[in-house]
Backbone as CSV, one residue per row, in Angstrom:
resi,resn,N_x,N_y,N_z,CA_x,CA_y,CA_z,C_x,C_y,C_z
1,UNK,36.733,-12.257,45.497,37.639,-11.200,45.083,37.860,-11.239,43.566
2,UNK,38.005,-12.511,43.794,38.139,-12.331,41.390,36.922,-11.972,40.727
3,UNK,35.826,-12.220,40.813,34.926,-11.199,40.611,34.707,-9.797,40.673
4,UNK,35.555,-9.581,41.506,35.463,-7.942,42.065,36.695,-7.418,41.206
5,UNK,37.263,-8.219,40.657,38.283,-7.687,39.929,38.269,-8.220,38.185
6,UNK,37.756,-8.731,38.006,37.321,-8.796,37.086,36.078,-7.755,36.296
7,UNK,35.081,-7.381,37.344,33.882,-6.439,37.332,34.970,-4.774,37.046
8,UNK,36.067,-4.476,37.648,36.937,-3.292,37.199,37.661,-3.221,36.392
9,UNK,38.306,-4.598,35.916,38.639,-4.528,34.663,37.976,-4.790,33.206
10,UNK,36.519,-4.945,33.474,35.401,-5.082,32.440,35.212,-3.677,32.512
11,UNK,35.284,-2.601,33.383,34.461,-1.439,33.143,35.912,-0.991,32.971
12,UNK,37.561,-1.120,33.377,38.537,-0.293,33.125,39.620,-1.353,32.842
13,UNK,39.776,-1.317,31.658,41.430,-2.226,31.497,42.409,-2.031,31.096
14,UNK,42.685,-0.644,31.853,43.689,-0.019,31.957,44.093,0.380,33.231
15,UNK,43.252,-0.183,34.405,43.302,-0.305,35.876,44.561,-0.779,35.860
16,UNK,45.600,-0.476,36.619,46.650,-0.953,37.066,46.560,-1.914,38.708
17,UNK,47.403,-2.676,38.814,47.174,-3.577,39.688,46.992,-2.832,40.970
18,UNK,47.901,-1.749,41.046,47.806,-0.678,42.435,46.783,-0.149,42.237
19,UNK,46.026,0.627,41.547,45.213,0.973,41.938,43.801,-0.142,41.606
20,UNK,43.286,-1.219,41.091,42.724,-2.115,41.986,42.924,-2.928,43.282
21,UNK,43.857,-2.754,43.507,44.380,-3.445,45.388,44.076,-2.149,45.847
22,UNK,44.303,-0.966,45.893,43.675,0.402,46.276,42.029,0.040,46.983
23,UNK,41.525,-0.106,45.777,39.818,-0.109,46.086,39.710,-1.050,46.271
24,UNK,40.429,-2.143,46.058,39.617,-3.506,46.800,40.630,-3.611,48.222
25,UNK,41.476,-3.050,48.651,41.483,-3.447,49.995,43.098,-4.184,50.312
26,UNK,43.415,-4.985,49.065,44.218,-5.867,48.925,45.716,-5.188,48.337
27,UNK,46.468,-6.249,48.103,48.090,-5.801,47.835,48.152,-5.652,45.579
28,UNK,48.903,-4.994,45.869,49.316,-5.318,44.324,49.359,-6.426,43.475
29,UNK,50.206,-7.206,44.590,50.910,-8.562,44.193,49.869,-9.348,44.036
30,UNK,48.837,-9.632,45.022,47.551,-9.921,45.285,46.646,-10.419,43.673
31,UNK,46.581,-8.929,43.163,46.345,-8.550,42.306,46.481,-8.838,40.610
32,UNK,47.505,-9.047,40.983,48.650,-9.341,39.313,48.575,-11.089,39.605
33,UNK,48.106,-11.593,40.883,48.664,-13.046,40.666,47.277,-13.907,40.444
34,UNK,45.700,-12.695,40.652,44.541,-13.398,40.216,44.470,-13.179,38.728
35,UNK,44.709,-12.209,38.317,44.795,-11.305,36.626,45.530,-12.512,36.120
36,UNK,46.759,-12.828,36.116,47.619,-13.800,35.291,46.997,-15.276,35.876
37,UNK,46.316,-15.469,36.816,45.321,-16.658,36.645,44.215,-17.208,35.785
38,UNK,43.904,-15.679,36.133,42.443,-15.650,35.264,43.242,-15.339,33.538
39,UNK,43.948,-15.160,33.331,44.749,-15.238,31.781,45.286,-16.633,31.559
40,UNK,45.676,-16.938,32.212,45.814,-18.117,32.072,44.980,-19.294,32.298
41,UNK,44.088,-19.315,32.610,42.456,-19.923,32.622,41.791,-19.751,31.269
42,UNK,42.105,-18.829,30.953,41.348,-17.899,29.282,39.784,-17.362,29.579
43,UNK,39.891,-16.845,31.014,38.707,-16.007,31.350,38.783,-14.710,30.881
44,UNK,40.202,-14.359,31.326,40.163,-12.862,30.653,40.808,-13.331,29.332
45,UNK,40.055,-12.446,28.125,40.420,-13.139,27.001,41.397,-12.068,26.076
46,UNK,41.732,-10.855,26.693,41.817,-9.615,26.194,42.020,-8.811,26.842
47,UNK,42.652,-7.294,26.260,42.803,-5.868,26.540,42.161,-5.046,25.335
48,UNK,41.082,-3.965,25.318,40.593,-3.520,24.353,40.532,-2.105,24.242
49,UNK,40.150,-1.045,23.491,39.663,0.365,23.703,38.624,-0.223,23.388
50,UNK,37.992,0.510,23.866,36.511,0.759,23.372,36.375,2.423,22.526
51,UNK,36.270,2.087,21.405,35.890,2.943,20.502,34.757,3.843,19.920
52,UNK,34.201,5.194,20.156,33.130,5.662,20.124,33.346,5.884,18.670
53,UNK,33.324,5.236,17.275,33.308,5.341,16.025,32.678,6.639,15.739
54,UNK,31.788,7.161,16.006,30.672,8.547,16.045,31.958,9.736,15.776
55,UNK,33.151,9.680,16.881,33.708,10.970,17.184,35.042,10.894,16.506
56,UNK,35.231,9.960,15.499,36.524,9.493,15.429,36.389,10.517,13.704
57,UNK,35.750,10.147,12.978,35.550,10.879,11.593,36.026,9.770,10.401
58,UNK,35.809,8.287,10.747,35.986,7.275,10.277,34.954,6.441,10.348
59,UNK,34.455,6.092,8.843,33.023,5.610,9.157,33.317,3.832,9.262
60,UNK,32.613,3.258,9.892,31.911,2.125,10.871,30.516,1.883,10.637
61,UNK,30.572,0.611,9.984,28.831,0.353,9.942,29.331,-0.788,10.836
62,UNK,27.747,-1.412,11.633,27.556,-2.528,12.385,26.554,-2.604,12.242
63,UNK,25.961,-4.084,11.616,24.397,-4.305,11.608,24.395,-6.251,12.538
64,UNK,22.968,-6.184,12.914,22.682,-7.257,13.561,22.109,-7.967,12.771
65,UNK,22.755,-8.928,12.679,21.585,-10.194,11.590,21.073,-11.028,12.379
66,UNK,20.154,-11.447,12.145,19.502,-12.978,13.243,19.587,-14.464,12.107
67,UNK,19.882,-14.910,12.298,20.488,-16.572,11.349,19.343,-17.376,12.299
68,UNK,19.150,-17.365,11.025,18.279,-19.203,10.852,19.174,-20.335,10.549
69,UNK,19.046,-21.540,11.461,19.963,-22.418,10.650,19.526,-23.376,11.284
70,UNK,20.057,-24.646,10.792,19.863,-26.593,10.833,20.765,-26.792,11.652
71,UNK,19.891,-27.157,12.906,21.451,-28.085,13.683,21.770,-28.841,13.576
72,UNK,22.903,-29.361,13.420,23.560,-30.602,13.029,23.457,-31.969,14.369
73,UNK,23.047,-32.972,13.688,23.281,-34.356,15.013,23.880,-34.422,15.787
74,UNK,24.104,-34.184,17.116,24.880,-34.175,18.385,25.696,-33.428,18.366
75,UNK,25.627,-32.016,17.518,26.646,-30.859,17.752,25.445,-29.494,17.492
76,UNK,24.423,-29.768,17.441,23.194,-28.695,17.459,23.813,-27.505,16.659
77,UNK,23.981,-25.891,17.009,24.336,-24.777,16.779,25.647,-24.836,16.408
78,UNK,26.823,-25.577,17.430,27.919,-25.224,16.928,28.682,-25.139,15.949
79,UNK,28.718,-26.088,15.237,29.369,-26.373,13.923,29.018,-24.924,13.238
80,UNK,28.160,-24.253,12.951,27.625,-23.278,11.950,28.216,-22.127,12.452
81,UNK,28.013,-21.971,14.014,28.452,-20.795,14.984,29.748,-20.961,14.937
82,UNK,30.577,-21.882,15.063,31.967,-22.096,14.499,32.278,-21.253,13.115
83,UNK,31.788,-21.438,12.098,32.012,-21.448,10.793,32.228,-20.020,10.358
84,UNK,30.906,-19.234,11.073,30.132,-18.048,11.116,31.197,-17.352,11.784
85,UNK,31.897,-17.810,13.108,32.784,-16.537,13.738,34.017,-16.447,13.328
86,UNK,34.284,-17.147,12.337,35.905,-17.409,12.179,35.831,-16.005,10.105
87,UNK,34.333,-15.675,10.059,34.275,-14.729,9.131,35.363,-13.352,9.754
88,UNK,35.768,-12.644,9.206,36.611,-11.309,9.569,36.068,-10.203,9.681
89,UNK,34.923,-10.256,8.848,33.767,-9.199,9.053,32.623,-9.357,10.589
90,UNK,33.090,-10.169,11.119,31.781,-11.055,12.542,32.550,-10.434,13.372
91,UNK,32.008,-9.703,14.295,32.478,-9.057,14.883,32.285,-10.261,16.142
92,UNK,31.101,-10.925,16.305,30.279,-11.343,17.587,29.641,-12.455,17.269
93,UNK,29.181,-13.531,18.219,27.942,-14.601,17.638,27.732,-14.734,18.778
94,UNK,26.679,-15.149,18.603,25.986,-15.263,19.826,24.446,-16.603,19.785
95,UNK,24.716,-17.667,20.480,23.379,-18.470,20.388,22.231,-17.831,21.239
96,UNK,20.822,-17.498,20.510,19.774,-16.866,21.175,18.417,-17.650,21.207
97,UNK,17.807,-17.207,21.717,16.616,-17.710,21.710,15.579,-16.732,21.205
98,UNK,14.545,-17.189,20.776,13.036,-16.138,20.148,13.151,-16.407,18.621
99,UNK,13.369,-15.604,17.414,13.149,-15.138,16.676,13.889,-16.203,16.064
100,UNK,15.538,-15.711,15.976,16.325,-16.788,15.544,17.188,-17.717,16.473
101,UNK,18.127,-18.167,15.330,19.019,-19.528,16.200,20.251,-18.434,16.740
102,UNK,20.876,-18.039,15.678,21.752,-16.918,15.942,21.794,-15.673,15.742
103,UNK,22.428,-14.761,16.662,22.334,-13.420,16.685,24.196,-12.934,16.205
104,UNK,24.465,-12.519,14.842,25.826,-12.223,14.609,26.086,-10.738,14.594
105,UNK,26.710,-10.334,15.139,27.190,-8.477,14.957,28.116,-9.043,13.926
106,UNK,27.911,-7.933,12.729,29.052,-8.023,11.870,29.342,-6.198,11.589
107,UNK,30.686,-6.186,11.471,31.275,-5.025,11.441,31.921,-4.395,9.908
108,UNK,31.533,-3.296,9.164,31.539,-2.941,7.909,32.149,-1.986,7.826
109,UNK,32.798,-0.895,5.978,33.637,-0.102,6.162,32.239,0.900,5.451
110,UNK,30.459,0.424,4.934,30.158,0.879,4.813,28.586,-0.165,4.718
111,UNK,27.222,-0.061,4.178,26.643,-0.798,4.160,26.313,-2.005,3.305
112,UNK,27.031,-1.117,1.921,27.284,-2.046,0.868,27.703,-3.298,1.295
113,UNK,28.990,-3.108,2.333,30.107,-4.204,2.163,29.421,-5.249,3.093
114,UNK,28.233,-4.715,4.190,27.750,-5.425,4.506,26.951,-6.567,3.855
115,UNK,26.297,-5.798,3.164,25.051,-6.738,2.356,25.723,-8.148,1.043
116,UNK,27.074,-6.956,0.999,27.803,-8.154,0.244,28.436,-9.491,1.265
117,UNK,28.633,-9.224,2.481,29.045,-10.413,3.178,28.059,-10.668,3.699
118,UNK,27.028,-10.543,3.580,25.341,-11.691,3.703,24.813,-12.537,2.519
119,UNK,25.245,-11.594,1.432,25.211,-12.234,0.492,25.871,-13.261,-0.245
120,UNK,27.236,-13.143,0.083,28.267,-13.636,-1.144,29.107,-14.836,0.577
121,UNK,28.640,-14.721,1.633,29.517,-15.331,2.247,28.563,-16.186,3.946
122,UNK,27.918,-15.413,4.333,26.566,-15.569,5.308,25.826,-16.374,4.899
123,UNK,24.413,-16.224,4.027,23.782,-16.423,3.053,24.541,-18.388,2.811
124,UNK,25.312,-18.393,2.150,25.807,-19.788,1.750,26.563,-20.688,2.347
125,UNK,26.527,-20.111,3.404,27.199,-21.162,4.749,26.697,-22.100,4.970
126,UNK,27.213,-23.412,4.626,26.246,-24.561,4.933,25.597,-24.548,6.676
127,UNK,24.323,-24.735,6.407,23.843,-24.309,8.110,22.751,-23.174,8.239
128,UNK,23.083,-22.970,7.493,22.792,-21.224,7.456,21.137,-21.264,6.397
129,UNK,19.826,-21.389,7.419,18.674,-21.500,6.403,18.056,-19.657,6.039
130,UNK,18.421,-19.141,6.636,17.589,-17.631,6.620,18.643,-16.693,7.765
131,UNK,18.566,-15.318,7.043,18.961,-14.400,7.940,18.205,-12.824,7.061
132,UNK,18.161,-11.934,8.968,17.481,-10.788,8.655,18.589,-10.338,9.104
133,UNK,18.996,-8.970,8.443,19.593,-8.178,8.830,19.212,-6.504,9.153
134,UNK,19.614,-6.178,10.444,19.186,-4.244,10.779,20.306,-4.246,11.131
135,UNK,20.782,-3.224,10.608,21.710,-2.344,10.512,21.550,-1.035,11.702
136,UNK,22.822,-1.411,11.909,22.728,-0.179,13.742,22.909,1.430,13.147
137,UNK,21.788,2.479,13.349,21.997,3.525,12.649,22.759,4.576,14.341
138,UNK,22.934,4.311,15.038,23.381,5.046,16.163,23.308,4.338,17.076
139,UNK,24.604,4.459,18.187,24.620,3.434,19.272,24.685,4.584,20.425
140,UNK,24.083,4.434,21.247,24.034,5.265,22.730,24.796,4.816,23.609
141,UNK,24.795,3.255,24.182,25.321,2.665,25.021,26.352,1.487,24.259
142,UNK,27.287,1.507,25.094,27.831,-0.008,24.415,28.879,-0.583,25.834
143,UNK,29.142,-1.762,25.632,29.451,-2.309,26.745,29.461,-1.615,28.495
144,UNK,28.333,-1.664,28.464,28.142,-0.646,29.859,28.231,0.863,29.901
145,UNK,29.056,1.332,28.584,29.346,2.878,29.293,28.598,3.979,27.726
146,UNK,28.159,5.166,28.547,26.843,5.944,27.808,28.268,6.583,26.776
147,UNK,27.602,6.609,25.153,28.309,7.498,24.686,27.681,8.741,24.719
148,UNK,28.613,9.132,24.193,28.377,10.686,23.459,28.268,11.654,25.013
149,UNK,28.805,11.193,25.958,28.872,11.903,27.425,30.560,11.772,27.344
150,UNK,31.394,12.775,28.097,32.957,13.002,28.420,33.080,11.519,29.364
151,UNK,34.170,11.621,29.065,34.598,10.039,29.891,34.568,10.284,31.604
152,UNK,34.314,9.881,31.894,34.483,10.191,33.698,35.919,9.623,34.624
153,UNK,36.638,9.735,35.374,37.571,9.453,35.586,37.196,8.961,37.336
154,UNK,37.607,7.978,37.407,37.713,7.489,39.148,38.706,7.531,39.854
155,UNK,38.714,8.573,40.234,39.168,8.317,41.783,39.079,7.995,42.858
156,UNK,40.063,8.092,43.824,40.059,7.572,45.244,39.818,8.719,45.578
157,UNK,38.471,8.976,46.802,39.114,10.412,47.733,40.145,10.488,48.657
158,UNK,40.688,11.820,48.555,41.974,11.620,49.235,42.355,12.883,50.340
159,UNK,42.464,12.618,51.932,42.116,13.948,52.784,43.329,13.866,53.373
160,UNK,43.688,15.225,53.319,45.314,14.948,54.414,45.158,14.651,55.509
């Protein structure tokens, strides 16, 4: 069940407890007492909008860099991936495999400001041997749901 409720509040977190005990079957109370578990666990880490930047008329750059870097003796990636997410501009980090060590979303008020926090702050991070950066010129999808389509709304069907 906490999966199943967790999976509706990843796609809606603004689900209210009644109406997930609705579709899953279960009570309210039910509900509110796995949510404040799982908050208090630090699974759920958050409440967010998700923001279609495109429609807002406020510009948003986001580019992906891939980091090269030295792992450190019996702490490999972390120390750097530490260092790297605690930037204000990092939106994301992420340890990957292929190309590079790390994959960072960093979030900008234009592209300049990007290249200046690769440069002046990325770039000289101890750890930090190489990074490429692409820059996201349009996003279609983002955390599961299609932009640039009207929001869809769920309901329950409901027959007298």
């Amino acid at each position: 069940m906490r999966e199943k409720i967790l999976q509706i509040l990843g796609r809606e977190g603004r689900a209210s407890f009644e109406d997930i005990g609705e579709r899953l079957g279960i009570s309210a109370q039910e509900v509110e007492q796995t949510v404040r578990a799982l908050e208090a666990e630090g699974a759920i880490r958050g409440y967010r909008a998700l923001i279609d930047w495109s429609r807002t008329g406020i510009e948003r750059v986001f580019a992906f860099i891939l980091v090269d870097a030295s792992p450190e003796h019996g702490v490999g990636f972390e120390k750097v991936a530490e260092t790297v997410a605690r930037f204000e501009e990092v939106h994301s980090v992420h340890l990957t495999s292929g190309e590079a060590d790390l994959t960072v979303v960093v979030e900008g008020d234009d592209f300049r400001e990007i290249a200046r926090f690769v440069a002046e702050k990325l770039a000289p991070t101890p750890g930090v041997t190489g990074t490429a950066t692409s820059f996201v010129l349009r996003t279609y999808k983002m955390e599961g749901i299609v932009l640039g389509e009207a929001p869809s709304v769920r309901r329950l069907a409901v027959s007298p």
